[in-house]
Backbone as numpy.savetxt, mean C-alpha at the origin, in Angstrom:
# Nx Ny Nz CAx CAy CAz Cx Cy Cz
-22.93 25.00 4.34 -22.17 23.78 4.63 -20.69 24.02 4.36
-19.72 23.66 5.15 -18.68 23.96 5.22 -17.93 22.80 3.88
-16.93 22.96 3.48 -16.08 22.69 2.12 -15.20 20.97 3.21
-15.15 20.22 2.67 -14.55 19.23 3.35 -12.89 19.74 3.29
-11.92 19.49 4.27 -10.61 19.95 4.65 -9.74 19.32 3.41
-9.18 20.32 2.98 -8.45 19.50 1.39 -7.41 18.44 2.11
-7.50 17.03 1.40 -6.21 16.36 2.08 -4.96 16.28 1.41
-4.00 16.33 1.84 -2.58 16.50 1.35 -1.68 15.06 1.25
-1.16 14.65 0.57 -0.22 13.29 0.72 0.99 13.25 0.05
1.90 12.30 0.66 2.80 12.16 0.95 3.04 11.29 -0.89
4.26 12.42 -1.84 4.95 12.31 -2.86 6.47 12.36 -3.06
7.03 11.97 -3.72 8.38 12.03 -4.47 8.01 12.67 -5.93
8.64 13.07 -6.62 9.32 13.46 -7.85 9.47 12.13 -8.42
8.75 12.07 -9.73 8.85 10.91 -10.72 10.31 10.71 -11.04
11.12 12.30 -11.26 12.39 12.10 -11.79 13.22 11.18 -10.91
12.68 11.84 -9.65 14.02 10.47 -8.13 13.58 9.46 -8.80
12.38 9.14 -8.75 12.41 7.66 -8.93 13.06 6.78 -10.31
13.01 7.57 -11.65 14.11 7.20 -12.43 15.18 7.25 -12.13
15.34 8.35 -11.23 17.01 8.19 -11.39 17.48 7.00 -10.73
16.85 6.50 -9.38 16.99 5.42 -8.66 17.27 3.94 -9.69
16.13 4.00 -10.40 16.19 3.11 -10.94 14.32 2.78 -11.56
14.09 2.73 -12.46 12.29 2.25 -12.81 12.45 1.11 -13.38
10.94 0.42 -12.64 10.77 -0.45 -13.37 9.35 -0.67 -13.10
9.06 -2.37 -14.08 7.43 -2.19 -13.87 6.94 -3.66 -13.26
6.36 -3.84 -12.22 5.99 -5.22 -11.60 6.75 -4.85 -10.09
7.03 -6.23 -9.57 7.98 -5.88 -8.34 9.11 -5.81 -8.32
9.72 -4.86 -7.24 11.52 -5.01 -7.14 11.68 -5.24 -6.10
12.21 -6.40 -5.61 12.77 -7.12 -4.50 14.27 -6.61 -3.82
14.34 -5.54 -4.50 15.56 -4.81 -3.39 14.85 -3.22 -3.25
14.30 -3.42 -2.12 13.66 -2.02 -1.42 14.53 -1.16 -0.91
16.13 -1.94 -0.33 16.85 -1.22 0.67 17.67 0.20 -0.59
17.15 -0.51 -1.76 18.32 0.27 -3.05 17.34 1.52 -2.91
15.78 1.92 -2.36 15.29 2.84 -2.62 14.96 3.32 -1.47
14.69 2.94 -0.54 14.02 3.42 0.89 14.60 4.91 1.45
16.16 4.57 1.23 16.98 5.42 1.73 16.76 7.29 1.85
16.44 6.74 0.00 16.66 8.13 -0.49 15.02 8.38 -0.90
14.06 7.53 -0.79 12.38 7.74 -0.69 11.88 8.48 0.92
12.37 7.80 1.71 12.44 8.67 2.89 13.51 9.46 3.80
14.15 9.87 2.80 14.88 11.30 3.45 14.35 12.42 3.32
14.44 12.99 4.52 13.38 14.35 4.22 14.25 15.08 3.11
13.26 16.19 2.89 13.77 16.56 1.60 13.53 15.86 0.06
13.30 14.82 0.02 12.99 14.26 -1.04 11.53 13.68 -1.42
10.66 13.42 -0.16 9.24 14.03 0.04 9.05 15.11 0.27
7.54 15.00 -0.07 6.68 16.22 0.50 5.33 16.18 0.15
4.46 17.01 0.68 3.28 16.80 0.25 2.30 17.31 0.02
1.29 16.73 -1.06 0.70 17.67 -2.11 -0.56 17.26 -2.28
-1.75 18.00 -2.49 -2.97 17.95 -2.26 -3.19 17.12 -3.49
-4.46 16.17 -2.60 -4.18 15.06 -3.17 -5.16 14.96 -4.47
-6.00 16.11 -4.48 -6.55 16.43 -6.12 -5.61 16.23 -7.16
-4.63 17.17 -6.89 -3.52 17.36 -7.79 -3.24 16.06 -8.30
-2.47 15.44 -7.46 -1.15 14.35 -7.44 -2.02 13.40 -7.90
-3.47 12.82 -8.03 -4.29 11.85 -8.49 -3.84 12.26 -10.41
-3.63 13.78 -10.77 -3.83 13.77 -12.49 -2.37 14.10 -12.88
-1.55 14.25 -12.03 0.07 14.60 -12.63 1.04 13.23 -12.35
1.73 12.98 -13.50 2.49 11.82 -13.22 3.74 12.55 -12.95
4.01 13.79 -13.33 5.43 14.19 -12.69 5.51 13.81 -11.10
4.83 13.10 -10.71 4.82 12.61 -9.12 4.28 11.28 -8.95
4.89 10.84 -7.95 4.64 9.33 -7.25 3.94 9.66 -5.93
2.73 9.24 -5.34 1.90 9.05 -4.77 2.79 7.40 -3.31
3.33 8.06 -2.35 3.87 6.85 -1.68 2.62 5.74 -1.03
2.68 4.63 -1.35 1.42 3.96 -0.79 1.86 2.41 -0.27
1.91 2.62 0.98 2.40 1.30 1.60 1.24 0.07 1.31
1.76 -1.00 1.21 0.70 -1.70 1.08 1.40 -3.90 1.74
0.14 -3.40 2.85 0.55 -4.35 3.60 0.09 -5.86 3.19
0.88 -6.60 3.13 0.06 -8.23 2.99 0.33 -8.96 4.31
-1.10 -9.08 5.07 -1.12 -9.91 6.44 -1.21 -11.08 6.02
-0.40 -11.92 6.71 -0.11 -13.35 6.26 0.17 -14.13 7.87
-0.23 -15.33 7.65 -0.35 -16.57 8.93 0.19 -17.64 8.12
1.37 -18.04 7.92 2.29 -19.54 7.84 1.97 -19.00 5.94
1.09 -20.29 5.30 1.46 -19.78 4.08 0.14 -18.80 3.26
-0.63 -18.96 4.30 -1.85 -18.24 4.00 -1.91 -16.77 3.81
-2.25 -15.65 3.51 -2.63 -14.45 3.20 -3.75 -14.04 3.71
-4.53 -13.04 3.97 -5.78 -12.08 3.90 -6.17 -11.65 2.88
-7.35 -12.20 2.11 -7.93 -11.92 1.72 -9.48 -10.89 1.37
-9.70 -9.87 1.03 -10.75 -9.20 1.68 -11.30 -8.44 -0.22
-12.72 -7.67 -0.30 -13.08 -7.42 -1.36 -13.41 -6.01 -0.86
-13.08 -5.13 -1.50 -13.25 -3.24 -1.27 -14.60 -3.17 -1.58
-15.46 -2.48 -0.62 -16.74 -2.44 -0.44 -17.29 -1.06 -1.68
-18.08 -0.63 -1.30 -19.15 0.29 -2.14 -18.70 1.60 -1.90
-17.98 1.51 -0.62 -17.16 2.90 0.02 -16.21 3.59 0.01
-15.37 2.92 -0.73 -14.18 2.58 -0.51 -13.76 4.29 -1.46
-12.87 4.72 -0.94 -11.84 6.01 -1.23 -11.50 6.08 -2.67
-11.03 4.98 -3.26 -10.69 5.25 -4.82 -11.70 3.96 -5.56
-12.42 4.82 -6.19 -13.62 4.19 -6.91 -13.23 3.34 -8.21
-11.99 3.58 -8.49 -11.62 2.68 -9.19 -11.40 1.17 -8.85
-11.15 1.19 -7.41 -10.81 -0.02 -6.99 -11.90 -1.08 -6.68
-13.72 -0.05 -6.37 -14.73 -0.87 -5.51 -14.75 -2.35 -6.40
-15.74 -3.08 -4.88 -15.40 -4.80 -5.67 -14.59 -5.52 -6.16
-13.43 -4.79 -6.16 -11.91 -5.45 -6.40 -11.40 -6.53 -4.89
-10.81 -7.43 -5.63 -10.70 -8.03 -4.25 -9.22 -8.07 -4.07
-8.65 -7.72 -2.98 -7.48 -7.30 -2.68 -6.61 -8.22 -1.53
-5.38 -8.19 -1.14 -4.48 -8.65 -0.46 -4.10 -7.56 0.22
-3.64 -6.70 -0.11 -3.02 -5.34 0.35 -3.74 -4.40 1.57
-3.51 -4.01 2.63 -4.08 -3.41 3.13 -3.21 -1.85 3.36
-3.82 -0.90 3.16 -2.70 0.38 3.32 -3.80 1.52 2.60
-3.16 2.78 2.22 -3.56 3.67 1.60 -2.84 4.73 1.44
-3.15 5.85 1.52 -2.36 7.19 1.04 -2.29 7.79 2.32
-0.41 8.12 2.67 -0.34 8.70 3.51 -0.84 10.36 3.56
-1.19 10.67 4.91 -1.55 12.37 4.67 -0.78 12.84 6.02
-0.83 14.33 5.79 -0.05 14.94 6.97 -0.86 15.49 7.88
-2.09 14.77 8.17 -3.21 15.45 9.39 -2.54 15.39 10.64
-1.72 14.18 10.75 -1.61 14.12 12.57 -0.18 15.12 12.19
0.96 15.04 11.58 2.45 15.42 12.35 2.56 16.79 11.39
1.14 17.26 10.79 1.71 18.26 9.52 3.54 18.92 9.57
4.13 17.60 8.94 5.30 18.12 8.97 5.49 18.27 7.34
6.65 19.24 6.62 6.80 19.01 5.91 7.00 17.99 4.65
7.80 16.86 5.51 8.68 15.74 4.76 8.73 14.46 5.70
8.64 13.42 5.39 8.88 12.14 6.14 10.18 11.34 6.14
10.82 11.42 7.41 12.05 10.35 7.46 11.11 9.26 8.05
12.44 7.69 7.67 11.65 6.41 8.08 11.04 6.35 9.34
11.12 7.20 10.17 10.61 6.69 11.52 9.00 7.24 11.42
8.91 7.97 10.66 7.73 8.81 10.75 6.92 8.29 9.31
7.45 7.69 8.56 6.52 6.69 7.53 6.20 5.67 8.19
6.62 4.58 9.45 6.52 3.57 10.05 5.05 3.86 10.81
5.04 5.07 11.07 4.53 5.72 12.23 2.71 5.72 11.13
2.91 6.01 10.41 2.09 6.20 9.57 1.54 5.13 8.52
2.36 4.46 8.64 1.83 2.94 8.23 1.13 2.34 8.89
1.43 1.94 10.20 0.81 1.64 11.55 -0.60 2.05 11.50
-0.31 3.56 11.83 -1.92 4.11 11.42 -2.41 3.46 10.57
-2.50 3.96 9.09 -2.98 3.08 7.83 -3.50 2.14 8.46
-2.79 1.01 8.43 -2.99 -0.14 8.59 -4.00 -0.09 9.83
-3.91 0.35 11.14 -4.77 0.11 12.29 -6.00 0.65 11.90
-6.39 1.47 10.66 -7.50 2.19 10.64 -8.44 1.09 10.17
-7.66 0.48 9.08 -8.82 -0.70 8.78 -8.91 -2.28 9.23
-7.86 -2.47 10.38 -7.97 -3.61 10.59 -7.86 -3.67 12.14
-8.22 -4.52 12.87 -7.53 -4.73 14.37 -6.88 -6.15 14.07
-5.30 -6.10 14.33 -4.85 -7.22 14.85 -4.68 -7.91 16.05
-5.04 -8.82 16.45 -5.13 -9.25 17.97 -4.24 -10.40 18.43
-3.13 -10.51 17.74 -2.06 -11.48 18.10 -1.00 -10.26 18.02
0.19 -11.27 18.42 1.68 -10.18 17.91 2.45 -10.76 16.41
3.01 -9.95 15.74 3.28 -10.06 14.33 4.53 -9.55 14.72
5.14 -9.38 12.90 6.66 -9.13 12.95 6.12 -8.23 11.57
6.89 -6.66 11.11 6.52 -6.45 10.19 7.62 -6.16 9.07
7.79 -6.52 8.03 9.08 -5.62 7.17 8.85 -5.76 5.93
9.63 -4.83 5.44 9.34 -4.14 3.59 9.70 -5.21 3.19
9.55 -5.98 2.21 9.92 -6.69 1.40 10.57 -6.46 -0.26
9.71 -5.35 -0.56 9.66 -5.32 -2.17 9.21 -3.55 -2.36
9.17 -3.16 -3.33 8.95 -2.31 -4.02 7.71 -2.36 -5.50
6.48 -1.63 -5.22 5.88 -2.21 -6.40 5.25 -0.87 -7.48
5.42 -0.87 -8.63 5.29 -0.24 -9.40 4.38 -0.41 -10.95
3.36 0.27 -11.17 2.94 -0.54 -12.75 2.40 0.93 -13.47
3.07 0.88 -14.44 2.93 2.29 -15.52 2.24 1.73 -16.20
1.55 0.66 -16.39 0.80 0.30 -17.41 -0.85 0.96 -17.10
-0.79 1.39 -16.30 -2.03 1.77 -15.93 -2.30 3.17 -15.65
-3.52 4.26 -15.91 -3.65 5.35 -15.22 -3.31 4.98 -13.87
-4.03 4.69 -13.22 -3.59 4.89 -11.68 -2.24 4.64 -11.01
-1.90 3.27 -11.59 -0.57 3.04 -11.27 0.40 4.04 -11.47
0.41 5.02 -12.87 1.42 5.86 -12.70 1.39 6.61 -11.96
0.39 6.98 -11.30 0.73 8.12 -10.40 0.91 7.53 -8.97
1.27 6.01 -8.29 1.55 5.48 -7.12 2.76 4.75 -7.31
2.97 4.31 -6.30 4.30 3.86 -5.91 4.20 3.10 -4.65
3.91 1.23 -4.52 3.68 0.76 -3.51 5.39 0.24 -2.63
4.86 0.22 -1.82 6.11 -0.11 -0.37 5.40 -1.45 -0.40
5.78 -2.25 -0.40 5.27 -3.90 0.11 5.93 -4.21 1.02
5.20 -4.47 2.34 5.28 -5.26 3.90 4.82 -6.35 3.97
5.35 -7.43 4.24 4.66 -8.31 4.74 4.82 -8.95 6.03
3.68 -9.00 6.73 2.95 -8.74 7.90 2.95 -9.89 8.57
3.93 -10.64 9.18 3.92 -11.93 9.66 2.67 -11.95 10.87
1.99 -13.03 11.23 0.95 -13.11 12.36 1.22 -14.16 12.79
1.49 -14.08 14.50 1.86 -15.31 15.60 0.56 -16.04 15.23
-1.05 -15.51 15.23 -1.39 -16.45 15.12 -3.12 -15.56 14.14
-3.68 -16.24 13.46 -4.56 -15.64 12.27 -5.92 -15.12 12.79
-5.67 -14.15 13.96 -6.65 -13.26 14.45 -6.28 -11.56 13.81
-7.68 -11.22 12.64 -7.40 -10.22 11.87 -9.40 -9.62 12.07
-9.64 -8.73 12.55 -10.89 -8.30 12.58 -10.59 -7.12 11.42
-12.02 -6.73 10.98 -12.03 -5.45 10.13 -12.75 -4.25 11.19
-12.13 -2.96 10.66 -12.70 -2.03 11.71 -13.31 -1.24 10.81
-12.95 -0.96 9.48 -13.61 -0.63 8.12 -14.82 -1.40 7.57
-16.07 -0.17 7.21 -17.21 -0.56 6.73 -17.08 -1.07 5.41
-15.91 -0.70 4.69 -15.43 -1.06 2.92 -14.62 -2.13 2.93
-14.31 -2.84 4.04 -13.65 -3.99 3.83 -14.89 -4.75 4.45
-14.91 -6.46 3.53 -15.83 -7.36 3.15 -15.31 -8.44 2.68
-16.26 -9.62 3.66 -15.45 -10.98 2.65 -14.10 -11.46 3.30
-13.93 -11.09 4.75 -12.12 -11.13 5.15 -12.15 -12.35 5.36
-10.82 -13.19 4.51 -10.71 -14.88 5.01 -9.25 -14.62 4.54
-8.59 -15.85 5.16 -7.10 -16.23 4.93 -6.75 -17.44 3.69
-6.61 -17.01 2.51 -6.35 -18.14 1.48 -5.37 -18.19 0.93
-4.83 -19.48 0.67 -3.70 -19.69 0.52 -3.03 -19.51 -1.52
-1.79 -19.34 -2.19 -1.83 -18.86 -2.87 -2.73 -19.26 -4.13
-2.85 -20.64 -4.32 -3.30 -21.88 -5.19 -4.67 -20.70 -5.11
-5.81 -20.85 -3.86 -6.72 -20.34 -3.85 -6.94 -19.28 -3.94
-6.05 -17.94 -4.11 -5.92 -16.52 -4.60 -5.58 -16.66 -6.44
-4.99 -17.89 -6.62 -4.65 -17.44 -8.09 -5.89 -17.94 -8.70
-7.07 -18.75 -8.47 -8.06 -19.38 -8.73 -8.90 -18.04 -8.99
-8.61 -16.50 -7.91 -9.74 -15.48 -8.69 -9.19 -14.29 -8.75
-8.18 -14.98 -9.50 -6.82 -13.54 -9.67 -7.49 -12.39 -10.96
-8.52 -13.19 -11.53 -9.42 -12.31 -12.25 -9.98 -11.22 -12.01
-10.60 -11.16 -10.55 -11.08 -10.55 -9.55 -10.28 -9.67 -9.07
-9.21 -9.90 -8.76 -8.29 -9.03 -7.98 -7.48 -7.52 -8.80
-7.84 -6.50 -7.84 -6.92 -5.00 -8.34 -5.65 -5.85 -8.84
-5.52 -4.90 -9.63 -3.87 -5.38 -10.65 -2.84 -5.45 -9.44
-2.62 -4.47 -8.36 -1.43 -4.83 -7.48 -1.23 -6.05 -6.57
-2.59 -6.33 -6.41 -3.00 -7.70 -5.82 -2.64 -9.09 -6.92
-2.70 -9.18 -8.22 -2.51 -9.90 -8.97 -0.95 -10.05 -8.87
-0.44 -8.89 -9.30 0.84 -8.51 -9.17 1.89 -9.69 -7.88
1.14 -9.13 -6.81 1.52 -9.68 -5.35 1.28 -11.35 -5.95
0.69 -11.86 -5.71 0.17 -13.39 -5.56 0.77 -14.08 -7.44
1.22 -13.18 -7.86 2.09 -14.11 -9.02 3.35 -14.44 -8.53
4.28 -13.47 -7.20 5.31 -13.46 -6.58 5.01 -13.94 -4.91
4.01 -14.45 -4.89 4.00 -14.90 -3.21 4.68 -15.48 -2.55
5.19 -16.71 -3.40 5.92 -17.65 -2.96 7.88 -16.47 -2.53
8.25 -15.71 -3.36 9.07 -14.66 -3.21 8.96 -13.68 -2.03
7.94 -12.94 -2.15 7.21 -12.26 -0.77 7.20 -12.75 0.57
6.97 -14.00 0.75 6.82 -14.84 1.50 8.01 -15.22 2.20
8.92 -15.55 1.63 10.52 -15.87 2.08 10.82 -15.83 3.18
């Protein structure tokens, strides 16, 4: 039986990101980091065994919140789901870890993280209206193993109108609730999802 293809993803240097600036929760000025997060040269990417146990690196992980007027997407990570830390967590975020299968290029400028978000995002969802999409925030939490080694991009995902299918067997449970009714099982929810919906009304803007 053949060895599954090692996957590689898309990192920064913990140090850029101090030097930029750290912090822990959200940062609502993305444009102060984007710049210099996607200039080539300042990615690159590293098998993703590795980069899961070294914090000398940030793990880039876009993470989308689809939203219709004041409502959100809501959905719960199935039995399948890629990072086992997360199963049965119920989430807002849709995204994951970029890899360099389709453009194996060295390094990502913005046009080619966009490009790859898209993906992400189309892998687990079909949208069937037209939307508007843009970064909003920056999200970060050292309080956690996992968190230190990621680094979320927050989008939020405007929808003309609240047609969202799942194309993923690990996404479950997809409904649109509004924040009142996300903070009601914020218990439930992965910490970045908690994170998100303490600042919705901000996100949202």
């Amino acid at each position: 039986m053949m060895a599954a293809p090692q996957e590689n993803i898309l990192v920064i240097k913990r140090s850029l990101f101090d030097r930029l600036g750290t912090f822990q929760g959200l940062n609502f000025e993305p444009e102060r980091y984007l710049g210099t997060l996607l200039s080539r040269g300042n990615n690159f990417f590293l098998p993703r065994a590795a980069a899961e146990r070294d914090p000398d690196y940030k793990q880039i992980i876009p993470y989308a919140i689809i939203a219709h007027g004041d409502r959100v997407l809501y959905y719960v990570r199935g039995k399948k789901a890629g990072e086992q830390r997360l199963v049965a967590k119920g989430s807002i975020g849709i995204g994951g870890h970029l890899n360099d299968c389709d453009e194996s290029l060295f390094a990502w400028d913005e046009e080619a993280y966009r490009a790859g978000v898209e993906r992400e995002v189309n892998e687990e969802v079909r949208i069937g209206t037209t939307f508007e999409d843009r970064v909003v925030a920056l999200l970060n939490d050292d309080s956690s193993e996992v968190g230190r080694v990621h680094l979320g991009i927050v989008h939020i995902v405007k929808l003309s109108e609240p047609k969202v299918d799942k194309r993923e067997a690990i996404i479950t449970n997809l409904e649109f609730l509004t924040r009142d009714e996300l903070l009601k099982r914020r218990d439930s929810l992965e910490t970045w999802s908690q994170l998100c919906v303490d600042e919705l009304k901000q996100l949202l803007l």
